[in-house]
N, C-alpha and C positions, 0 to 999 in steps of 0.2 A: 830583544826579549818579547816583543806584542808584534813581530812582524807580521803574524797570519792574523790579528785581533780586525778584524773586519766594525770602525767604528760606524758605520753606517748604519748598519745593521744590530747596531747593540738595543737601541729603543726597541727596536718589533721585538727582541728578540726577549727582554725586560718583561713585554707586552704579555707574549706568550706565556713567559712562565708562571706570571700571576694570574693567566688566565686560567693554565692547569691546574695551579695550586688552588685554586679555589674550586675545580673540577673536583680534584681530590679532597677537600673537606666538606664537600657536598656527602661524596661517596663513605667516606669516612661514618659519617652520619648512619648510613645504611650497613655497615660491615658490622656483624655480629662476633665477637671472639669471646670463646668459653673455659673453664677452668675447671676443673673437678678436684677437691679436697678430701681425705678419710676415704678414700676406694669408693667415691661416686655417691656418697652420703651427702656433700655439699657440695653443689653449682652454682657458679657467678656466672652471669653476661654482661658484658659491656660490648659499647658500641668502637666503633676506631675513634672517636673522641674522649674516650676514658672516662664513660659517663653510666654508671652500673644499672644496668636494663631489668634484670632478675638476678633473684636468686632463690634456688629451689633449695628446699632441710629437709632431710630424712625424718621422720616423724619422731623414730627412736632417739636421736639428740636432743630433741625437747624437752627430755629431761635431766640431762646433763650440761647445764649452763656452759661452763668453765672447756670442756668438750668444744660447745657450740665456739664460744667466742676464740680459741684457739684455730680451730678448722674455717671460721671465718675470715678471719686476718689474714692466715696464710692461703685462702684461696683466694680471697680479694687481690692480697699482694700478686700473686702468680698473674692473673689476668691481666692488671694495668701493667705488668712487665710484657706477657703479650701485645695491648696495646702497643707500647713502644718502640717493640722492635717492627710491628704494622707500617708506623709512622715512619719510621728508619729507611725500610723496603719501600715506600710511596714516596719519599725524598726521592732517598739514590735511581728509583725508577724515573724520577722526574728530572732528574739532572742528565738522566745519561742519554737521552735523546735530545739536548741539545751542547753543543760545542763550541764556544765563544772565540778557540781557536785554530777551528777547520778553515782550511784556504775555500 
């Protein structure tokens, strides 16, 4: 079952990944992903750590509360679902160049 598992090699190889992973939540930091709600009336940002950076309101919502906090929610939600699938594509990106079971 572990015939090609190279133990030798598994400490650097530990070494590396956490040294990516922390590559990547650097970067993460700096990745802007954006959302648009009501045909571009509301804008979120967040960064790749799911941490809301802006958010831009059409002026005309301001006076529609019930409007606003609707189009808010679901463009927040839309975003950090962005976020996630970020996060998902920076894993698998980060697993797939190394191989615990290459000869």
């Amino acid at each position: 079952m572990f015939e090609g598992l190279d133990l030798k090699n598994m400490g650097k190889m530990m070494e590396q990944m956490q040294q990516k992973a922390q590559e990547i939540q650097e970067k993460s930091k700096e990745t802007i992903l954006t959302a648009h709600g009501g045909g571009g009336m509301v804008e979120v940002q967040a960064n790749g750590m799911g941490e809301i950076v802006d958010i831009n309101i059409d002026d005309s919502l301001l006076e529609d509360k019930e409007s606003l906090q609707i189009l808010l929610i679901s463009t927040i939600n839309e975003v950090l679902k962005s976020v996630e699938e970020n996060k998902k594509s920076q894993a698998l990106g980060m697993l797939g160049g190394m191989n615990p079971f290459a000869s």
